[in-house]
N, C-alpha and C positions, 0 to 999 in steps of 0.2 A: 425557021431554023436559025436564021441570023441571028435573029431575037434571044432568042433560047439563050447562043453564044454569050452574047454581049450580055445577060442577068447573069449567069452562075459567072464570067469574068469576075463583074463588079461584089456579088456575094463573094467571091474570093477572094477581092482585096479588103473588104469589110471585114470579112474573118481574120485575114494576117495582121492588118492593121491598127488594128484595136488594143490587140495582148502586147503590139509594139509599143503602140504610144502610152500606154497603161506601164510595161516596161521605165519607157525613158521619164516621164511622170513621177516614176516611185523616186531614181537614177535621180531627178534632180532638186528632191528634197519636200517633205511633208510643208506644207502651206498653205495659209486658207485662201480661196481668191481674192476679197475683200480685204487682203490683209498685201498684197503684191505690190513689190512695188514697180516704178513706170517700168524698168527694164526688161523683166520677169513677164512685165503684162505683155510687152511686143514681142518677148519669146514664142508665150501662145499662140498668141493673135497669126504671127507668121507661120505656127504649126498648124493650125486650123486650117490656114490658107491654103497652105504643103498640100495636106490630108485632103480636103474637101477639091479641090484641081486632081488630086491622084482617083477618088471614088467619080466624080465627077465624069473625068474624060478618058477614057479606054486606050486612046493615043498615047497617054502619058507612061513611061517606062517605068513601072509596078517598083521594078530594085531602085530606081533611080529615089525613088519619096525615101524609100527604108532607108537609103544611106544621107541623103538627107534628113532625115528624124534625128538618127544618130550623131551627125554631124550639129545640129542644132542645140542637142544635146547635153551632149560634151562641152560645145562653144560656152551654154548657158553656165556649166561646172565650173569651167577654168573661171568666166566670168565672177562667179560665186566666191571663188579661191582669192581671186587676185583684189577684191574688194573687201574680202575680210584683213589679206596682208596687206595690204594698201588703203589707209584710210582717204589719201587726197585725191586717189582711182575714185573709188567710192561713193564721192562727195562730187567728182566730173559726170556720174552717168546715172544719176538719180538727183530726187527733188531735197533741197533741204528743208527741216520743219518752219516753218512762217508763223508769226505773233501776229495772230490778227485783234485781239483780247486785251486789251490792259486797263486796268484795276478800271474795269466797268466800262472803258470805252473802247469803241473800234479801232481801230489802224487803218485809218479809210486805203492811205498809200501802199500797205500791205495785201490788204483786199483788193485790188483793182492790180496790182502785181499776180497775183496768183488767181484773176480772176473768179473771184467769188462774189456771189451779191448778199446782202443781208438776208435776205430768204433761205438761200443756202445756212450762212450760220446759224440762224436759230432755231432752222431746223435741226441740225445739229446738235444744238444745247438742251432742244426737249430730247433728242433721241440718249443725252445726258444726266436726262430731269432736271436739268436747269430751264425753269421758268420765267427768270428775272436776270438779268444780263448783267445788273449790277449787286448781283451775289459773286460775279465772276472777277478773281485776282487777274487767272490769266489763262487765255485760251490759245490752242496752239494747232493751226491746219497740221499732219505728218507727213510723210513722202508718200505713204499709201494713201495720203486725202483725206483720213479721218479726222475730227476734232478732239485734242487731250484738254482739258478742262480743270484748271487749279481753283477750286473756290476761295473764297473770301475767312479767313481764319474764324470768325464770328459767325460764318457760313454753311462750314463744313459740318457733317453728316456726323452726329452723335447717337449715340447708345439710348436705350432710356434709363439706363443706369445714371449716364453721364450727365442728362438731362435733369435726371429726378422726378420726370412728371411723367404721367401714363399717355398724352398725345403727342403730337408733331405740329408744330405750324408750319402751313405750305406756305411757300413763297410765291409769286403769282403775277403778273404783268403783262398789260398787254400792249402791244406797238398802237401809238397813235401817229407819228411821224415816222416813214420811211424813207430815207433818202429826200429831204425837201418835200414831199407829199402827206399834208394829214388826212388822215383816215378817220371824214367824220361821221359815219356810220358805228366808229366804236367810241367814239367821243358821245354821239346819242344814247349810245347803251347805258355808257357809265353815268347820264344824266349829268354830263359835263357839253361844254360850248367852247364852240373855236376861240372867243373872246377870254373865257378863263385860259386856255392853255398860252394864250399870248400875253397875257399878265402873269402869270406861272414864270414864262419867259423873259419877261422883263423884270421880274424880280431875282432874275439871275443874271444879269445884265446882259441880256440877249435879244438884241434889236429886230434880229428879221427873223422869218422860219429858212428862208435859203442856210443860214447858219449849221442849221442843225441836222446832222446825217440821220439819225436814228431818235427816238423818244419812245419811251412807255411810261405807264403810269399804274399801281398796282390798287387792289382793292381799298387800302387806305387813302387813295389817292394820293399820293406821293408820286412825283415828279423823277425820273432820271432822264437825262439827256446827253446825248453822245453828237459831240460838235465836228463838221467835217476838217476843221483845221487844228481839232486834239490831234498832237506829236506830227507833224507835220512830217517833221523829216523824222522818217521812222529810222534812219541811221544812227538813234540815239537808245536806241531800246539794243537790250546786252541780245546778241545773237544765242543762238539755240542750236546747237548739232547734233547729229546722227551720232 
């Protein structure tokens, strides 16, 4: 019979609880999740917590969540208000966009600020259709984390009007150097050898592979290299705001 109690309890607070938080959801503005930025995202995160403690434990005072939701709410509104009038609020309680991209090289010092590894970006850049890093003018992590992607003016995406011809050439490359490490199982594929890519390398005056943060090399074989001492001090590159 206790049992009995304690289920239609908690179906009771599942019921009220849902059209509330569904409510204060609508209340704090259409947004996709993957688009949130960090503030928005601890909003949730702390609603969830709210919610899942109030269906969870029976102990926990049923009005006590609702006037916390509301509370949360609200806080996230004003927050919302006071960042649109205030842009240097704005700029204090969120990420700003980071250059991790320039004209085909990394920003290693930027990358390791905002914690990304190269896996991460180029991930990114196919989920772009950028297959070649050095098609990229300039790429840019957001406050939501995603990657904005300027290509290379000779780059950019034409018509076939524009074009004039009825196909597309792909662009295409693949990493053989990651961070100091070659990867010579794709240097085999391409029916290349460690020995060429180190002569590749010295014919760009580039004595060691510790030098070189990033490398690929495309069906033509063509060479691009991203050196981990390009723009060192990234304090030189024009910042980028919200």
């Amino acid at each position: 019979m206790e049992m009995l109690k304690e289920l239609s309890i908690l179906l009771g607070r599942i019921v009220t609880i849902f059209p509330l938080m569904l409510a204060i959801a609508l209340y704090m503005g259409k947004r996709s999740i993957g688009e949130l930025p960090i503030f928005d995202f601890l909003v949730i995160i702390i609603l969830g917590a709210v919610v899942g403690a109030d269906i969870a434990d029976p102990q926990i005072e049923h009005i006590h969540t609702a006037v916390a939701i509301v509370l949360i709410g609200i806080f996230q509104k004003v927050v919302s208000i006071l960042k649109i009038k205030y842009r240097k609020f704005g700029h204090i309680i969120t990420f700003e966009p980071t250059v991790v991209i320039w004209d085909g090289q990394f920003i290693v010092p930027n990358l390791k600020e905002i914690r990304y590894s190269i896996d991460n970006v180029l991930q990114m850049l196919r989920e772009n259709d950028v297959f070649d890093i050095s098609d990229v003018h300039l790429g840019i992590v957001e406050a939501n984390g995603k990657l904005s992607v300027l290509k290379k003016v000779n780059k950019a995406e034409l018509t076939v009007e524009d074009m004039n011809i009825t196909g597309k050439v792909v662009s295409l490359s693949y990493p053989i150097v990651v961070d100091g490490k070659v990867h010579r199982d794709t240097l085999a594929k391409l029916n290349l050898s460690e020995s060429w890519l180190r002569e590749q390398l010295k014919n760009n005056k580039i004595n060691s592979l510790e030098e070189v943060f990033f490398a690929s090399v495309n069906m033509k074989k063509e060479l691009h290299i991203s050196l981990k001492e390009y723009m060192k001090d990234a304090n030189k590159i024009i910042p980028i705001y919200n």
